[in-house]
C-alpha positions in Angstrom: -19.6 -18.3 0.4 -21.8 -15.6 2.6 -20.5 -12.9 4.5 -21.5 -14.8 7.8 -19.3 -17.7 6.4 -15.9 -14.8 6.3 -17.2 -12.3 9.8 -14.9 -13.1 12.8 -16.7 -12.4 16.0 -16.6 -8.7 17.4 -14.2 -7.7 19.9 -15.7 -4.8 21.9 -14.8 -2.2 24.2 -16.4 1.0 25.2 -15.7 4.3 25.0 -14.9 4.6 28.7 -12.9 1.7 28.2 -8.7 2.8 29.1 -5.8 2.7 26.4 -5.0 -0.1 28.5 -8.2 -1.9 28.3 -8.1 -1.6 24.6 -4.5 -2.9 24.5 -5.5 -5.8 26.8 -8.0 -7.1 24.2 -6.3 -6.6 21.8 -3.6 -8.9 22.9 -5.9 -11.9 24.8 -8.7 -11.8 21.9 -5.3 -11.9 19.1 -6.7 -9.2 16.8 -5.2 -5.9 15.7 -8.5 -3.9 16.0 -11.3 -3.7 18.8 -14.5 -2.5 17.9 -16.1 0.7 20.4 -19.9 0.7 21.2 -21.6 4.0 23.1 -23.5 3.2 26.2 -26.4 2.2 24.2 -24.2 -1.0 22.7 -24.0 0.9 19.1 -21.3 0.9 17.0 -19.3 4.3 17.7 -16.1 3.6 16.2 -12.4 1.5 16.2 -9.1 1.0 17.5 -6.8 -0.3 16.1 -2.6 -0.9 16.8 -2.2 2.4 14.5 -4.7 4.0 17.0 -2.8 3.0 20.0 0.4 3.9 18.7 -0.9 7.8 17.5 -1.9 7.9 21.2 1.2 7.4 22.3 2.9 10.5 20.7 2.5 13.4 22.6 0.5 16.4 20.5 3.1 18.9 20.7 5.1 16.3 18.6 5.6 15.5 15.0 7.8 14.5 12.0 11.5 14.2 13.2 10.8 15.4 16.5 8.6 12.1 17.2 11.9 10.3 16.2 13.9 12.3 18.6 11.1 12.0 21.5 11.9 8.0 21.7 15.2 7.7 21.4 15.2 6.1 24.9 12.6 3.5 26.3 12.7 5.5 29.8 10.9 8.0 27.1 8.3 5.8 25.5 7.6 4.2 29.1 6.7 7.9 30.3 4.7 8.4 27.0 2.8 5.3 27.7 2.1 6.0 31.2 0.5 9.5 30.2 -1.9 7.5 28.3 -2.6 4.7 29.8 -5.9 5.2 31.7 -7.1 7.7 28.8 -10.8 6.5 27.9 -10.9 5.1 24.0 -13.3 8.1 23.5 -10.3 9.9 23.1 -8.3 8.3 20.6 -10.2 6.4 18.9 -11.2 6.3 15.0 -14.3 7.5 13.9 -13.8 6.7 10.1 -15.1 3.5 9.7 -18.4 2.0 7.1 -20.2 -1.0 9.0 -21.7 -3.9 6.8 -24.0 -6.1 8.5 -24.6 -10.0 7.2 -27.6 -9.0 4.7 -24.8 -7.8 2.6 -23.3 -9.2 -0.2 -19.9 -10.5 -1.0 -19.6 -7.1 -3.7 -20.9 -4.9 -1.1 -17.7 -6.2 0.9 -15.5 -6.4 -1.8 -16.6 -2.4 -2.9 -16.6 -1.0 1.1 -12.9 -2.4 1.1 -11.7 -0.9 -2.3 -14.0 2.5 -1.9 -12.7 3.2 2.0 -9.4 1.7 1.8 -9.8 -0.8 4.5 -8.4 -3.7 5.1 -10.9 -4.4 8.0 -14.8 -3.9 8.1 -16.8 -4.4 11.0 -20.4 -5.8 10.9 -23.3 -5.0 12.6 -26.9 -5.5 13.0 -30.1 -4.4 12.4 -29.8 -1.5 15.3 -26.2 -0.7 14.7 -24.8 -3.0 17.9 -21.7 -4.6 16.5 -21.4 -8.2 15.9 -18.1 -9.0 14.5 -15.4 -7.9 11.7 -14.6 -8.8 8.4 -10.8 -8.8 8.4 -8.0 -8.9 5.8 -8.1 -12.8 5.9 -11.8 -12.8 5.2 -10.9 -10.3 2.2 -8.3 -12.7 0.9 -11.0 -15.5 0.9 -13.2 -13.4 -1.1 -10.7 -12.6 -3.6 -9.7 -16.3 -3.9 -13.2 -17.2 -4.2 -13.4 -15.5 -7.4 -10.4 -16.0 -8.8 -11.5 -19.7 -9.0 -14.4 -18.6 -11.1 
């Protein structure tokens, strides 16, 4: 098994991409994180569900009171409408460590366990992205060695 045999292809929006753009792939492409490029096509960052959802809740908000804030849907429609043409540049996550298919299967394996993810896009040589290793390809690669 190789890392190209376990990358899903990329899903991509841009930073000027909407809330609702993002949301839109999401749902068509059937995956739970989109992967952002700048306008040169590079890699800038992710969204994912948890992304969308932290957009959602207004700033002055937090702990009970986000509770309190969407007790109604007339309240999370409102929410939702605020953001909905905000660009991804705005809510997007910056935290993320890129492989590209050069790597190995430990390389993987150690990005996953060191960062905490359960997701890992790859890229190429100049940093444009190219797909994402996601928690099924991590399952693979644990069952790949438990066989061994």
């Amino acid at each position: 098994m190789q890392v190209k045999d376990i990358v899903k292809p990329a899903v991509i929006v841009s930073e000027t991409d909407t809330f609702a753009d993002a949301l839109h792939a999401m749902i068509t492409q059937h995956t739970n994180t989109v992967l952002v490029t700048d306008e040169n096509g590079e890699l800038s960052g992710e969204v994912t569900v948890a992304d969308l959802l932290d957009a959602v809740v207004p700033d002055t908000l937090d702990g009970s009171a986000v509770i309190d804030h969407f007790s109604t849907d007339d309240a999370f429609i409102a929410s939702i409408d605020v953001v909905r043409d905000l660009p991804v540049s705005e809510f997007m996550s910056f935290d993320y460590s890129p492989l590209t298919l050069k790597d190995n299967l430990m390389s993987i394996v150690a990005t996953a366990i060191a960062h905490e993810r359960a997701r890992i896009p790859v890229v190429d040589d100049e940093n444009h992205p190219i797909g994402i290793i996601s928690r099924q390809g991590l399952k693979q690669i644990l069952a790949k060695f438990m066989e061994t």
